[in-house]
N, CA, C and O atoms as a Tripos MOL2 file, in Angstrom:
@<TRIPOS>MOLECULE
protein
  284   283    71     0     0
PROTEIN
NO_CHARGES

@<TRIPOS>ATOM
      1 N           3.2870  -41.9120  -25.1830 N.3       1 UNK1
      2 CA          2.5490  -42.0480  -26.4150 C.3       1 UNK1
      3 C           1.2830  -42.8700  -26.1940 C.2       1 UNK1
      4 O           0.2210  -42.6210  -26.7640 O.2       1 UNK1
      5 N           1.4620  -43.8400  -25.3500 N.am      2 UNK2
      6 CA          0.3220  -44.7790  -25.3270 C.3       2 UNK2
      7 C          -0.9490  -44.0740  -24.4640 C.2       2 UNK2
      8 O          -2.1690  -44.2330  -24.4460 O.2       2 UNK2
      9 N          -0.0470  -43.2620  -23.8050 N.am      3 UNK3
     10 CA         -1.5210  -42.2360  -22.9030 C.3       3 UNK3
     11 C          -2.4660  -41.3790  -23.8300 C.2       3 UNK3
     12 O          -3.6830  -41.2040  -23.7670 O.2       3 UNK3
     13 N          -1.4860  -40.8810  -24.7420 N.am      4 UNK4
     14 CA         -2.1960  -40.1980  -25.8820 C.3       4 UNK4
     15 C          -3.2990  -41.1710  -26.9300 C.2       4 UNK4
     16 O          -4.0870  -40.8200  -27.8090 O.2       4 UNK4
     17 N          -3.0490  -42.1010  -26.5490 N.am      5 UNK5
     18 CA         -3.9540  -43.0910  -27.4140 C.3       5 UNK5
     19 C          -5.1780  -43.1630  -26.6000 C.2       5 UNK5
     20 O          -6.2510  -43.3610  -27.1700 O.2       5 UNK5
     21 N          -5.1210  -43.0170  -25.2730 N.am      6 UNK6
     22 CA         -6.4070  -42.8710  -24.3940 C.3       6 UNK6
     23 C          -7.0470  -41.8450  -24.3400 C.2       6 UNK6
     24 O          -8.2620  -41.6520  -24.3670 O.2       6 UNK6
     25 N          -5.6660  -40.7460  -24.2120 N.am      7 UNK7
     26 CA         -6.7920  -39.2350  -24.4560 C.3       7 UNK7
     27 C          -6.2430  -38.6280  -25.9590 C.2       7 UNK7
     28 O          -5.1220  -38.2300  -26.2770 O.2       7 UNK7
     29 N          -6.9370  -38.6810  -26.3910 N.am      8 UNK8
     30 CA         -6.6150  -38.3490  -28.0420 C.3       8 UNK8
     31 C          -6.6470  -36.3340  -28.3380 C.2       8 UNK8
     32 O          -6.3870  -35.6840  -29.3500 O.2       8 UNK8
     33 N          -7.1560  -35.8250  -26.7170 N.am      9 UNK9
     34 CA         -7.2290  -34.7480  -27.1010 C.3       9 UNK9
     35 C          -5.7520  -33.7380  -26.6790 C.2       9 UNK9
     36 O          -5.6270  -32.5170  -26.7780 O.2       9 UNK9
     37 N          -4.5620  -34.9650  -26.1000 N.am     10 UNK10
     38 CA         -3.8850  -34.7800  -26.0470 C.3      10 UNK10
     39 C          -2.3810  -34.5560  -26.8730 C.2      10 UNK10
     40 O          -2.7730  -35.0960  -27.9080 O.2      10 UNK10
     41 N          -1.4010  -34.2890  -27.0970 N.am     11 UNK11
     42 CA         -0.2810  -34.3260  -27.6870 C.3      11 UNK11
     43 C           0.8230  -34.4350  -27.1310 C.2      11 UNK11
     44 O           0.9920  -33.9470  -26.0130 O.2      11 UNK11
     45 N           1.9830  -35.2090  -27.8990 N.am     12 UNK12
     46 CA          3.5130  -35.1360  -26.6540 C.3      12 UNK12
     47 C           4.3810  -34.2560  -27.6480 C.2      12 UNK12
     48 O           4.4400  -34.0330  -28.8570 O.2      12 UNK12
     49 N           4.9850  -33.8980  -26.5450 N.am     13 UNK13
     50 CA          6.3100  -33.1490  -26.9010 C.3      13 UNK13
     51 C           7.5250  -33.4830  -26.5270 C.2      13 UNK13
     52 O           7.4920  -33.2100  -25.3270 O.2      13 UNK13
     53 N           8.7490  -33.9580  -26.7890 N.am     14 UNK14
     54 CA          9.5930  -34.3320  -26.3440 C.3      14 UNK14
     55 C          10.9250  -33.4810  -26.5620 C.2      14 UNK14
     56 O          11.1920  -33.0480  -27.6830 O.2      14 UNK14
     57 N          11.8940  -33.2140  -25.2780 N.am     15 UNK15
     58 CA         12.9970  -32.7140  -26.0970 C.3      15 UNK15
     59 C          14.4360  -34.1260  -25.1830 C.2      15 UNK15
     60 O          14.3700  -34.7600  -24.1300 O.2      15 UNK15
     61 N          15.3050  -34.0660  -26.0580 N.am     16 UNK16
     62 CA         16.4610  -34.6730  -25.6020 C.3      16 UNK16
     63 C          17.6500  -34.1140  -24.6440 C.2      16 UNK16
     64 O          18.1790  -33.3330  -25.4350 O.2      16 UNK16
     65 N          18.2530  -34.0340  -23.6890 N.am     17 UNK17
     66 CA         18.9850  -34.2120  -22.9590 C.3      17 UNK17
     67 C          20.3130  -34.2320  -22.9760 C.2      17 UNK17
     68 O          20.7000  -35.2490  -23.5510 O.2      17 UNK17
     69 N          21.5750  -33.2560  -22.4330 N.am     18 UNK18
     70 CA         22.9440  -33.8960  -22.6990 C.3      18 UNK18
     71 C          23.3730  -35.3230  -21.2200 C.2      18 UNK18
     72 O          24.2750  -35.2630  -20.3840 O.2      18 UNK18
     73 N          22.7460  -35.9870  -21.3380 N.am     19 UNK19
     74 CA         22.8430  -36.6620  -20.2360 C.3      19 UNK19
     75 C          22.3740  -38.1960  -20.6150 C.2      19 UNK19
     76 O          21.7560  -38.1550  -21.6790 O.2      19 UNK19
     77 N          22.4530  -39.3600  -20.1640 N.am     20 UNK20
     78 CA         21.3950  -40.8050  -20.4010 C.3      20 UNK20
     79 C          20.1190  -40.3290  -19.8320 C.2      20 UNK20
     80 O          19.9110  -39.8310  -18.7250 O.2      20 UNK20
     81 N          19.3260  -40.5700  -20.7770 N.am     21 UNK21
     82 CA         17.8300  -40.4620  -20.8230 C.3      21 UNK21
     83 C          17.2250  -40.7230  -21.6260 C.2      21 UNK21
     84 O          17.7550  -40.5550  -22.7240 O.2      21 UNK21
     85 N          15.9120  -41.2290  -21.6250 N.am     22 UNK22
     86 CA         14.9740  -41.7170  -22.7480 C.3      22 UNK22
     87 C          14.5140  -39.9970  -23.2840 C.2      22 UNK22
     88 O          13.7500  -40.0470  -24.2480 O.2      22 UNK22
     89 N          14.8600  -38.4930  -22.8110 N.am     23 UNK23
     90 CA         14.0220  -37.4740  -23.3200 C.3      23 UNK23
     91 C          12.8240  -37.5650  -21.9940 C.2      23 UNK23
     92 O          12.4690  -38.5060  -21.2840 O.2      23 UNK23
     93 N          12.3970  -36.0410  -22.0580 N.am     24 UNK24
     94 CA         11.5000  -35.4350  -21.2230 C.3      24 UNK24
     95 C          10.3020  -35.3330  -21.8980 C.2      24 UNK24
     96 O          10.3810  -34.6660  -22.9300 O.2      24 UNK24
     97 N           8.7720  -35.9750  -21.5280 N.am     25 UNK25
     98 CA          7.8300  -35.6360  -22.4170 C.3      25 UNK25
     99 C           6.7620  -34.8250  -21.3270 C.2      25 UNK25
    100 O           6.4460  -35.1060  -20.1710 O.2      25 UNK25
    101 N           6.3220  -33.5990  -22.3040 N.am     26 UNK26
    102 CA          5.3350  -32.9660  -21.5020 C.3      26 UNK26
    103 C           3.9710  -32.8670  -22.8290 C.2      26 UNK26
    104 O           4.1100  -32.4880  -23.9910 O.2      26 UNK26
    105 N           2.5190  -33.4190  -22.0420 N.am     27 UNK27
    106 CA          1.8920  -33.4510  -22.7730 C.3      27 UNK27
    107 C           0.8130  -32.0480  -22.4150 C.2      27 UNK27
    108 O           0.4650  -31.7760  -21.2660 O.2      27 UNK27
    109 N           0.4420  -31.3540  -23.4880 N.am     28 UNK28
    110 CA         -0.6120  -30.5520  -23.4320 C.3      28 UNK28
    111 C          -1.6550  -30.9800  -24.5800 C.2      28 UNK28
    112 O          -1.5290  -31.6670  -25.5940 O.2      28 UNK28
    113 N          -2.9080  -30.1820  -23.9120 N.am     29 UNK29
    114 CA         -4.2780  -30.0850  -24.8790 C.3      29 UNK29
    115 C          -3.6990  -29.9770  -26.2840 C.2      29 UNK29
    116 O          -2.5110  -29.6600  -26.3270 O.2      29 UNK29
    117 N          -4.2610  -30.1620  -27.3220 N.am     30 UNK30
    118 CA         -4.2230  -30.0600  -28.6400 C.3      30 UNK30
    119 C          -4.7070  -28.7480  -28.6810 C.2      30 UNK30
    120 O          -5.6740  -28.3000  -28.0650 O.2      30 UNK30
    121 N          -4.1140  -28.2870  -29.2940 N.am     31 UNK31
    122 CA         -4.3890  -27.1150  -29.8120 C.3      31 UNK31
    123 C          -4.2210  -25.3090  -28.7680 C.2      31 UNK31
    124 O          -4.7070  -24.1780  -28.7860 O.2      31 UNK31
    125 N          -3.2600  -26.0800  -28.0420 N.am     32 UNK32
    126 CA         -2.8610  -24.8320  -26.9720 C.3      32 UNK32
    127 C          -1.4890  -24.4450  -27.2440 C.2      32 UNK32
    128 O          -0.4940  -24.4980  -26.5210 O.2      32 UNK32
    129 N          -1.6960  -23.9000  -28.8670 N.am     33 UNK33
    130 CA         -0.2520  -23.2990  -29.0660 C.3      33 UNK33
    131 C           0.9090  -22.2630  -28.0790 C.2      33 UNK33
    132 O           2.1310  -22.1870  -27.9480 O.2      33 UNK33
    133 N          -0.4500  -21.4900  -27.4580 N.am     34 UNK34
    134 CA          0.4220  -20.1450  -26.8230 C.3      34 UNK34
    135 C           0.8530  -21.6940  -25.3590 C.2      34 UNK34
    136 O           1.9320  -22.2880  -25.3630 O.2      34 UNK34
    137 N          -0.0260  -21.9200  -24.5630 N.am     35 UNK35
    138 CA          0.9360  -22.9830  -23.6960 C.3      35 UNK35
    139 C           2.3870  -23.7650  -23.9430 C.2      35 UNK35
    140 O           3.4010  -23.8160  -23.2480 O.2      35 UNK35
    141 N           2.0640  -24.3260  -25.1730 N.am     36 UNK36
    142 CA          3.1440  -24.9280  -25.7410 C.3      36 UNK36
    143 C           4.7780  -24.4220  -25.8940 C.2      36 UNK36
    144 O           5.9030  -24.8960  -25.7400 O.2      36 UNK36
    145 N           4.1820  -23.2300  -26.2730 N.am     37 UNK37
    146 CA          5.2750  -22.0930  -27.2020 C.3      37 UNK37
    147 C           5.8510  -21.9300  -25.3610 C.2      37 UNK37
    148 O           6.9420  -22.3650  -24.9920 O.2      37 UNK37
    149 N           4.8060  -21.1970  -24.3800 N.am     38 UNK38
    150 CA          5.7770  -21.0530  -23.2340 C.3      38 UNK38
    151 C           6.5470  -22.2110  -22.8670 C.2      38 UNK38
    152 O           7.7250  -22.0810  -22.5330 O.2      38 UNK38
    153 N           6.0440  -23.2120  -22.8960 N.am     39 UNK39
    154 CA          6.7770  -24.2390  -22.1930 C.3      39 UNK39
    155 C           7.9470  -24.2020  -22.6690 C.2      39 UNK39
    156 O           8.9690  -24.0060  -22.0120 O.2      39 UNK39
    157 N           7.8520  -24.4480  -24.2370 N.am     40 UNK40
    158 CA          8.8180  -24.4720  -25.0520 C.3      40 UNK40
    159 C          10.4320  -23.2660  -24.9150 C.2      40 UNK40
    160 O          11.5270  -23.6870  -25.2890 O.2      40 UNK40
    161 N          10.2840  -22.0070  -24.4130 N.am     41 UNK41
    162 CA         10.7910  -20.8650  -23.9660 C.3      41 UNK41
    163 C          11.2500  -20.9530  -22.4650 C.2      41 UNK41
    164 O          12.0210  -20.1060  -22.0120 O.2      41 UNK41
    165 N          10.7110  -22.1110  -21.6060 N.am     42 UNK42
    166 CA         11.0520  -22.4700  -20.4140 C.3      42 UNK42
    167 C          11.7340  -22.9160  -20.2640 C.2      42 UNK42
    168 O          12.4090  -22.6540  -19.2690 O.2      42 UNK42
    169 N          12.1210  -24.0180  -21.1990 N.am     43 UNK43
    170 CA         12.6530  -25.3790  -21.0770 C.3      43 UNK43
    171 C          14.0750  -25.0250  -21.9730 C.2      43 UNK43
    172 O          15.1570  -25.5200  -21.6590 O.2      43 UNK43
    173 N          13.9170  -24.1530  -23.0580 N.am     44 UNK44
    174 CA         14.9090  -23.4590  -23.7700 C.3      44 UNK44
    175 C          16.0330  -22.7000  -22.1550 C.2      44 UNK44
    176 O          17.0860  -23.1270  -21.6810 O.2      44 UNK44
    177 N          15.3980  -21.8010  -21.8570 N.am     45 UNK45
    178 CA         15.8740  -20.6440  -20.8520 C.3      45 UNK45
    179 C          16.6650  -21.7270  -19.6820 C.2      45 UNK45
    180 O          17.6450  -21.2080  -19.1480 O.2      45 UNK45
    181 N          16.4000  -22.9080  -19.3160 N.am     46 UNK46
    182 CA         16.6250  -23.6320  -18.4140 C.3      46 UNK46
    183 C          17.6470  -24.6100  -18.8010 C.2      46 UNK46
    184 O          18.6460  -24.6380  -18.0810 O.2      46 UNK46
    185 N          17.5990  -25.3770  -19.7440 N.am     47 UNK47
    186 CA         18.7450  -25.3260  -20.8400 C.3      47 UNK47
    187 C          19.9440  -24.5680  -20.7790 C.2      47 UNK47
    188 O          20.8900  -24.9260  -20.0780 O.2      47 UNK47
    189 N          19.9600  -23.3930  -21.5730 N.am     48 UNK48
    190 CA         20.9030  -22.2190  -22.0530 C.3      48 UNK48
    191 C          21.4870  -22.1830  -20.3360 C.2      48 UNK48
    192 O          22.5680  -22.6430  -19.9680 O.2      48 UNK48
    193 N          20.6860  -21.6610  -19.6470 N.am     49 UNK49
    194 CA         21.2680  -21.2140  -18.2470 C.3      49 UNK49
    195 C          22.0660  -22.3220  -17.1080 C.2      49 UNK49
    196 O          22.6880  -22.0440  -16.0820 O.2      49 UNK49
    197 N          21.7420  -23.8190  -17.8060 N.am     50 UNK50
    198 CA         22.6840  -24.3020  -17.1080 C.3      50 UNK50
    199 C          22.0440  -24.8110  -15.8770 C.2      50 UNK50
    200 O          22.6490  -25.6380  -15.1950 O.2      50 UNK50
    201 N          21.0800  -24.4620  -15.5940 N.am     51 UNK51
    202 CA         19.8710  -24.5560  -13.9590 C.3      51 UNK51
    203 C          19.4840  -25.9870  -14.4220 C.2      51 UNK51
    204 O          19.1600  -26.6790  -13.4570 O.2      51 UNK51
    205 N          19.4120  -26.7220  -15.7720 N.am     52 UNK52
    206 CA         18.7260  -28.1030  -16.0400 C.3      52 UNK52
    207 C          19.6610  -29.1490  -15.7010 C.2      52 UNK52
    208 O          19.3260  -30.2430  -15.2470 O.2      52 UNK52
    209 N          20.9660  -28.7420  -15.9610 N.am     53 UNK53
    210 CA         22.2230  -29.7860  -15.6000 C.3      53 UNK53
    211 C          22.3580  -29.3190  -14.4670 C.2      53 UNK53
    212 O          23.3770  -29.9590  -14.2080 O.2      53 UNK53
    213 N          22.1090  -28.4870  -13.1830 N.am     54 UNK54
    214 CA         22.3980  -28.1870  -12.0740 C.3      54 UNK54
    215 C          21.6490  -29.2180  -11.1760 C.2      54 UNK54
    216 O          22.0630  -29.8260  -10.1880 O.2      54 UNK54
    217 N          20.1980  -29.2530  -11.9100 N.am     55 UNK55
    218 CA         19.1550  -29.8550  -11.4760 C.3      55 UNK55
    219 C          19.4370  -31.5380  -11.1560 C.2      55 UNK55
    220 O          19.3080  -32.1880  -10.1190 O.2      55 UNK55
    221 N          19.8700  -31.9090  -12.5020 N.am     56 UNK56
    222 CA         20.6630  -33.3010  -12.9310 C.3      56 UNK56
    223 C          21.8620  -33.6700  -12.1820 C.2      56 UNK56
    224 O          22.0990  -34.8770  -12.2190 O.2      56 UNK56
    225 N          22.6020  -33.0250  -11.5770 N.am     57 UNK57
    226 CA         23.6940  -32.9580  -10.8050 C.3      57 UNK57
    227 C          23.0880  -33.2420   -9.2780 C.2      57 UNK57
    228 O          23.1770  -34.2560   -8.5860 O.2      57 UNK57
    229 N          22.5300  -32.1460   -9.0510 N.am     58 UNK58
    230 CA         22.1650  -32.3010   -7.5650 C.3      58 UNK58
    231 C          21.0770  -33.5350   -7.4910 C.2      58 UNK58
    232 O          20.9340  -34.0760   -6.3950 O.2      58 UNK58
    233 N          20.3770  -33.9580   -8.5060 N.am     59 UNK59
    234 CA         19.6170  -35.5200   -8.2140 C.3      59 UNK59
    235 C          20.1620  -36.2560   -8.2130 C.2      59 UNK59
    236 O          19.6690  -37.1850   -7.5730 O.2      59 UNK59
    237 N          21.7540  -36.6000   -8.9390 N.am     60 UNK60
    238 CA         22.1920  -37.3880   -8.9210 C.3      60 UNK60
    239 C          23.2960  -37.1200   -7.2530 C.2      60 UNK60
    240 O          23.4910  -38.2110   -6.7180 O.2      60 UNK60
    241 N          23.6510  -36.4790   -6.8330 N.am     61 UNK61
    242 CA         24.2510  -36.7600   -5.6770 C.3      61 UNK61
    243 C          23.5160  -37.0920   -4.4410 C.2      61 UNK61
    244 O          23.9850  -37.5810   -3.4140 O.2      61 UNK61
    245 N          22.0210  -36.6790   -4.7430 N.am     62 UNK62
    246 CA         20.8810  -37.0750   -3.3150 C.3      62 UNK62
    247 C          20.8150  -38.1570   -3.6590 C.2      62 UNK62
    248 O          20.7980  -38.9100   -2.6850 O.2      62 UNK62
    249 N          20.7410  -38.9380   -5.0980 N.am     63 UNK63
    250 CA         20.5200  -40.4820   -5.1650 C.3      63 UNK63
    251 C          22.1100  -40.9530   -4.2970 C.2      63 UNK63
    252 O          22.3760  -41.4820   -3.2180 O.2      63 UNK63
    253 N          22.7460  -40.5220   -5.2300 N.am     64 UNK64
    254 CA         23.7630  -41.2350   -4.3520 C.3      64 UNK64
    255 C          24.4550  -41.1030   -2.9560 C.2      64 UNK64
    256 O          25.5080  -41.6880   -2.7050 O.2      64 UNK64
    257 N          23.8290  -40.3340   -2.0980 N.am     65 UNK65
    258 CA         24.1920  -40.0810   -0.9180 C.3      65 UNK65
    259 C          22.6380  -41.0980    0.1100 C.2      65 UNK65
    260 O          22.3670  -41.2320    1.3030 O.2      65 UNK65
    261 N          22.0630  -41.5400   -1.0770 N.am     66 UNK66
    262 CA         20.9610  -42.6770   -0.2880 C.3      66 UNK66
    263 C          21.1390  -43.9740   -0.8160 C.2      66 UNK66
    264 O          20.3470  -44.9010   -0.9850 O.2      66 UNK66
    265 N          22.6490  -43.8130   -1.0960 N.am     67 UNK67
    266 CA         22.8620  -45.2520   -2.2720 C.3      67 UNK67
    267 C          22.2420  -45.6850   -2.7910 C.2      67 UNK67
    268 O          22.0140  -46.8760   -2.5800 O.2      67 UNK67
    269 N          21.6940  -45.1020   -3.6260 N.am     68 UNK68
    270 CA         21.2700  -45.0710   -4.9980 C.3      68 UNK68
    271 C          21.8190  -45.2430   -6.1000 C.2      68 UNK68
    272 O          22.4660  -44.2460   -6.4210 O.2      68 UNK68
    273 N          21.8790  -46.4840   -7.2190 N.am     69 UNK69
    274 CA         22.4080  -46.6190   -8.5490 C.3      69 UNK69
    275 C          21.6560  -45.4330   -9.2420 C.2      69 UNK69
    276 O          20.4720  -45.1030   -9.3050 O.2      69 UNK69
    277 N          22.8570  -44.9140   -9.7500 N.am     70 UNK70
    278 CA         23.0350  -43.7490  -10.9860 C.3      70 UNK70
    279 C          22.8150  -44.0300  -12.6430 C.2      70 UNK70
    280 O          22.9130  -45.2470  -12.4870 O.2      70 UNK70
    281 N          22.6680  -43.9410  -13.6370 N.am     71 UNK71
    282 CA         23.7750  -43.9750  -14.1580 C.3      71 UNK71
    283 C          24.1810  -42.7950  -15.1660 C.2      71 UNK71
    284 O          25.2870  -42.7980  -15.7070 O.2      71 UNK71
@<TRIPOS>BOND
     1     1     2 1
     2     2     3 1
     3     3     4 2
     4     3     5 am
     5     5     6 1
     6     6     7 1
     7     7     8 2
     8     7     9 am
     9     9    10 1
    10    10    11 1
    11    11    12 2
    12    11    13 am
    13    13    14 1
    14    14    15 1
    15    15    16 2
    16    15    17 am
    17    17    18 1
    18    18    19 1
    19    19    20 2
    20    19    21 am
    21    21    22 1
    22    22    23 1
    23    23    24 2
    24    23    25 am
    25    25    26 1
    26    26    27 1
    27    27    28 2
    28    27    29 am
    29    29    30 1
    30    30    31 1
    31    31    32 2
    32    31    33 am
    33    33    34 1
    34    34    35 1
    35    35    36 2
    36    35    37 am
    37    37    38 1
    38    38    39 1
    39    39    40 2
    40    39    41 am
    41    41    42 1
    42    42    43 1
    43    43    44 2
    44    43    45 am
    45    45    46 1
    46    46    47 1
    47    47    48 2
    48    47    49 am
    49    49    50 1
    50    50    51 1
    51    51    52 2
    52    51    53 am
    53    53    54 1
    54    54    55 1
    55    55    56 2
    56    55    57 am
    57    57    58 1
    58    58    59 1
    59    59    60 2
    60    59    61 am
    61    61    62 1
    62    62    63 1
    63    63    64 2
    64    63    65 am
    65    65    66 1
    66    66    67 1
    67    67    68 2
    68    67    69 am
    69    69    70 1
    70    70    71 1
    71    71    72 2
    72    71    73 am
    73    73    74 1
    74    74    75 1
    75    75    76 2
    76    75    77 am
    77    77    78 1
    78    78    79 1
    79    79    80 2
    80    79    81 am
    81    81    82 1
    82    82    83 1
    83    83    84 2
    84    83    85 am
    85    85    86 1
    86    86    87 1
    87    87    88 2
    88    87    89 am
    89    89    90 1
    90    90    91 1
    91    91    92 2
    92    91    93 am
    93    93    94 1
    94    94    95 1
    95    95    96 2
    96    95    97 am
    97    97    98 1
    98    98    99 1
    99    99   100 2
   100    99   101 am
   101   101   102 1
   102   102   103 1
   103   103   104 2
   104   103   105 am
   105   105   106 1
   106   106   107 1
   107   107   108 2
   108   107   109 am
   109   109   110 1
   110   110   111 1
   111   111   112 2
   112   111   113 am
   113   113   114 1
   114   114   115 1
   115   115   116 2
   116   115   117 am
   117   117   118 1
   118   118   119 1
   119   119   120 2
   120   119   121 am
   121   121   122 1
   122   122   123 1
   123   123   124 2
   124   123   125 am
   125   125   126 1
   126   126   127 1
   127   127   128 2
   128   127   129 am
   129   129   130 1
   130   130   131 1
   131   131   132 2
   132   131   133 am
   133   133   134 1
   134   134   135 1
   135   135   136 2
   136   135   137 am
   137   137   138 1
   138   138   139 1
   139   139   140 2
   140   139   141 am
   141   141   142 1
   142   142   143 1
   143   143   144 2
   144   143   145 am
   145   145   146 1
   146   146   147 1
   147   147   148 2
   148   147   149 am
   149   149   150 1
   150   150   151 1
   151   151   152 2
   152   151   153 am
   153   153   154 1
   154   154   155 1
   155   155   156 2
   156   155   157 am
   157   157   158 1
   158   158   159 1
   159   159   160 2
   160   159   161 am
   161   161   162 1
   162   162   163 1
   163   163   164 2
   164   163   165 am
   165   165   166 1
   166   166   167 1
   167   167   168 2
   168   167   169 am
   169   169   170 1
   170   170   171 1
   171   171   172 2
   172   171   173 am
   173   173   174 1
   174   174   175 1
   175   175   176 2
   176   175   177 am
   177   177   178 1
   178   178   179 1
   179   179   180 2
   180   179   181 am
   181   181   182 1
   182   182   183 1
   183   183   184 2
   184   183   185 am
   185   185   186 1
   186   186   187 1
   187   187   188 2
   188   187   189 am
   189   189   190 1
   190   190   191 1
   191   191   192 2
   192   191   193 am
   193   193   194 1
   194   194   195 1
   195   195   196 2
   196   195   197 am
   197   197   198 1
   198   198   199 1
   199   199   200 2
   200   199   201 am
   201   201   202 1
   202   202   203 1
   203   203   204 2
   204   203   205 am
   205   205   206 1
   206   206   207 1
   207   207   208 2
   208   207   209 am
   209   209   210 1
   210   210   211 1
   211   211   212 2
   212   211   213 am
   213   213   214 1
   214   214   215 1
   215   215   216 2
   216   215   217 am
   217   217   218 1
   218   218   219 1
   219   219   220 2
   220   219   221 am
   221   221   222 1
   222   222   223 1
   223   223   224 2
   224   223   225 am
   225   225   226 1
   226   226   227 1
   227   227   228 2
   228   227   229 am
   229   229   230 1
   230   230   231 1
   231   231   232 2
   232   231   233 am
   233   233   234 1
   234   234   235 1
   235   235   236 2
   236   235   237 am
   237   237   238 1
   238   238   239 1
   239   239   240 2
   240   239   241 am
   241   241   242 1
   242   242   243 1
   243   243   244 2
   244   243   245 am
   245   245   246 1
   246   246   247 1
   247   247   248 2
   248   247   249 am
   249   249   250 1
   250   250   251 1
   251   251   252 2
   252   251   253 am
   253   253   254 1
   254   254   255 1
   255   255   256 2
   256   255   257 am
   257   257   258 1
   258   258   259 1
   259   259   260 2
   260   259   261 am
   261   261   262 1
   262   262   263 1
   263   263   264 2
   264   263   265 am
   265   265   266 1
   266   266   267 1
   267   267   268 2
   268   267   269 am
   269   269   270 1
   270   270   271 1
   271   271   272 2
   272   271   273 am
   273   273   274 1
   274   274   275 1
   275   275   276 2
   276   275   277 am
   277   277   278 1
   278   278   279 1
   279   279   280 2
   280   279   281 am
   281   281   282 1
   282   282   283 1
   283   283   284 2
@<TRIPOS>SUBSTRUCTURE
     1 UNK1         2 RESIDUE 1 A UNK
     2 UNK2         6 RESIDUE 1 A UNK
     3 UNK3        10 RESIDUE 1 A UNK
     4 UNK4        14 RESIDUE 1 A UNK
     5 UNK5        18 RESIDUE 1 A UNK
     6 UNK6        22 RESIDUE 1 A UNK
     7 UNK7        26 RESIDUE 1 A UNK
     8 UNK8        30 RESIDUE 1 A UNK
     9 UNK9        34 RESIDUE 1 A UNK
    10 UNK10       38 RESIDUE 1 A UNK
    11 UNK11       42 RESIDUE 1 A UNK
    12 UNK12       46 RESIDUE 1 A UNK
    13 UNK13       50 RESIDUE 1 A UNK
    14 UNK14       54 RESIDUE 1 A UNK
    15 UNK15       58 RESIDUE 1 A UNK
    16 UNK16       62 RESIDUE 1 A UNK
    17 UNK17       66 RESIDUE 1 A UNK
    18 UNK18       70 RESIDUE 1 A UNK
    19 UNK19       74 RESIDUE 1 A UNK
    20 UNK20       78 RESIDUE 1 A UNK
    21 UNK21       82 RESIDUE 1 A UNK
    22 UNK22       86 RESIDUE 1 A UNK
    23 UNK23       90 RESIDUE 1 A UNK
    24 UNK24       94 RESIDUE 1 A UNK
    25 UNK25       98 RESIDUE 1 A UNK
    26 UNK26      102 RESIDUE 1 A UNK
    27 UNK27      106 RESIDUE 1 A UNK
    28 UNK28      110 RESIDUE 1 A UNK
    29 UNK29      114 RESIDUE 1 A UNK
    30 UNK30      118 RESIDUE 1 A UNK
    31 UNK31      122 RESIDUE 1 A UNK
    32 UNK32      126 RESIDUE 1 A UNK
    33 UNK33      130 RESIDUE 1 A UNK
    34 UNK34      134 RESIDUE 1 A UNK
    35 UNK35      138 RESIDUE 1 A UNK
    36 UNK36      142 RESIDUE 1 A UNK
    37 UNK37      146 RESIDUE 1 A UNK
    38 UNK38      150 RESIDUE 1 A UNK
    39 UNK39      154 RESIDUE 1 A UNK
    40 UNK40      158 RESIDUE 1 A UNK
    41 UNK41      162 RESIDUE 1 A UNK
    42 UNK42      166 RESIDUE 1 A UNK
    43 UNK43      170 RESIDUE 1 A UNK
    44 UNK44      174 RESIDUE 1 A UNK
    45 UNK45      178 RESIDUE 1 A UNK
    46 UNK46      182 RESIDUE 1 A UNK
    47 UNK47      186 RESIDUE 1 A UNK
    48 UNK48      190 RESIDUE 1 A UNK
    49 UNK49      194 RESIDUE 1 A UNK
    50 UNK50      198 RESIDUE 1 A UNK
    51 UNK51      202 RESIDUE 1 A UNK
    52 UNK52      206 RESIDUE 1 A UNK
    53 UNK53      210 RESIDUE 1 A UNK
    54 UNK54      214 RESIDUE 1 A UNK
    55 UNK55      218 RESIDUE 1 A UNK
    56 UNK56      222 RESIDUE 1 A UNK
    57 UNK57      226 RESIDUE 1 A UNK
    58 UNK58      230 RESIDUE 1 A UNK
    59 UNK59      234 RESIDUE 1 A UNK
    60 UNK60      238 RESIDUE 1 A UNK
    61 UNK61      242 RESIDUE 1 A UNK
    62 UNK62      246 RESIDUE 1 A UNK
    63 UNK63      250 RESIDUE 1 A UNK
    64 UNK64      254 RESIDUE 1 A UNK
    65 UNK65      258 RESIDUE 1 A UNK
    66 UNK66      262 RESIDUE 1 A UNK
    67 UNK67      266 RESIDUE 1 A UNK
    68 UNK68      270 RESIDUE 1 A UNK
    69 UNK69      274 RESIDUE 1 A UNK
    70 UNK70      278 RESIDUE 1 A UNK
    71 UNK71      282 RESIDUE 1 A UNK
């Protein structure tokens, strides 16, 4: 949010997580609906399919195979 206060021609988007997390923010231009909308259809599709918690899984075992705190 506070980046958006620097570039004002920006916007955030955030979605939430089944996992601990503060949420994923991706910022685009103002006013780049059709960008948005894909992202938005990306992040849906990646979601639904299960590839986003796959993703979350396998980071969390490379952290912890470099002993790495999780949580």
């Amino acid at each position: 949010e506070q980046y958006c206060v620097n570039y004002p021609e920006l916007a955030v988007s955030e979605w939430k997580f089944d996992y601990q997390s503060q949420g994923t923010r991706v910022l685009v231009p103002k006013g780049e609906d059709e960008l948005l909308e894909a992202i938005n259809e990306i992040i849906a599709e990646v979601n639904e399919s299960g590839i986003y918690q796959q993703w979350v899984d396998e980071g969390i075992e490379l952290a912890t195979s470099l002993g790495l705190e999780t949580n």
